[in-house]
Steps between C-alpha positions, in 0.01 A plus 500: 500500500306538800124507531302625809092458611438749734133522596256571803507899664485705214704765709768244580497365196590837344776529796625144341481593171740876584772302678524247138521812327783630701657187376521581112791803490588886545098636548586739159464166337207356661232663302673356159520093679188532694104388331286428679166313282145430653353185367163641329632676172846303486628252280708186609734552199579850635572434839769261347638742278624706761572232712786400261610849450835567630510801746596823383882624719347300792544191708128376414160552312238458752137379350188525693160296477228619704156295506637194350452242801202636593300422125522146621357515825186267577199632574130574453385626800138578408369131329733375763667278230902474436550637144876636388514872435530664191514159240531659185702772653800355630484150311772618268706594803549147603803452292703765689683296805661281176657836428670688810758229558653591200502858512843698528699522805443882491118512527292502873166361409270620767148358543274730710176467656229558773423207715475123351431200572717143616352310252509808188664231233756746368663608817531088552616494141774820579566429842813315426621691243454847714555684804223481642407774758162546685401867672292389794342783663586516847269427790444550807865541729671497117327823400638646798871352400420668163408835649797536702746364242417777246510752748840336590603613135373818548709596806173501706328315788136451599293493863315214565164705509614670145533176381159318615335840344665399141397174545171526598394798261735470210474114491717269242529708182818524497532747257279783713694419799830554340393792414361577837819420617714727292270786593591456827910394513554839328216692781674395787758681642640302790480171273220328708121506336268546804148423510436917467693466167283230377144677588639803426613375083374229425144533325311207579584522904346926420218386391440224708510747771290772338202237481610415912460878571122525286365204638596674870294799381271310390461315856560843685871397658652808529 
């Protein structure tokens, strides 16, 4: 068996959690060895039921968890007091790392999540039981790196102005500026993105320019 925690960017997270499923057989079969459970609403006795369910014709049954780390973060950020999250809630959960070492070879236990802390006790508690992955979103010269690399997938390459525009106007959701950046690989014709391309499709550089051009009229700058 293998389990994974794969927490922090939700948009990277999801990117994560695609490649796992890649992992499980032919994709006619992934739909039938694929569940994916949120925390509120679930039972632990179900998630184990279909953890120790053989896969149907293919290599493995992949399980998902999303929100399960996360009910045991610290916090109480208004009395300004450390209380743990959700008590009653995931209490019952507590038995579960007992459990995934002895799960079948053919099941991928994935843990998902937002953002968490060092000290959340049951990533310490998983940790070495798991493959343990961390989206960080990049910063800085490593958004930049990021840029380029999925326009390096898309058969595309960016200007340095284009890509100070993204950055500056877009920002780091990641999600939006993939998006952004699909818009514009399939635009382009000579398979650079120029600065024109950017003001010219991407919305929030429009109307950060529209609101440039009023406050000009406004100000009587022809």
């Amino acid at each position: 068996m293998a389990v994974f925690i794969i927490y922090g960017d939700p948009f990277l997270v999801s990117e994560d959690l695609a490649e796992l499923r890649m992992r499980v057989g032919p994709t006619e079969l992934l739909e039938s060895n694929s569940h994916h459970f949120a925390l509120d609403g679930t039972e632990m006795d179900e998630v184990l039921s279909v953890c120790n369910t053989l896969p149907f014709l293919a290599q493995y049954r992949l399980v998902v968890l999303e929100g399960f780390l996360g009910s045991f973060e610290q916090r109480n950020r208004r009395r300004g007091r450390v209380n743990r999250a959700g008590v009653g809630r995931t209490s019952k959960w507590e038995a579960l790392p007992n459990y995934v070492q002895d799960l079948p070879d053919t099941t991928l236990l994935a843990f998902i999540d937002g953002p968490l802390a060092k000290s959340n006790q049951m990533l310490l508690r998983l940790k070495d039981k798991a493959d343990v992955k961390e989206c960080f979103i990049p910063r800085g010269d490593g958004l930049y790196r990021w840029i380029r690399a999925r326009l390096d997938m898309k058969g595309v390459s960016i200007s340095v102005g284009a890509l100070r525009l993204l950055r500056q106007y877009v920002g780091v959701n990641l999600q939006v500026l993939d998006m952004e950046l699909e818009k514009l690989s399939l635009y382009v014709s000579d398979g650079v993105i120029s600065e024109k391309d950017v003001r010219d499709l991407v919305p929030q550089v429009r109307e950060s320019n529209i609101f440039i051009a009023v406050d000009a009229i406004l100000e009587g700058k022809s």
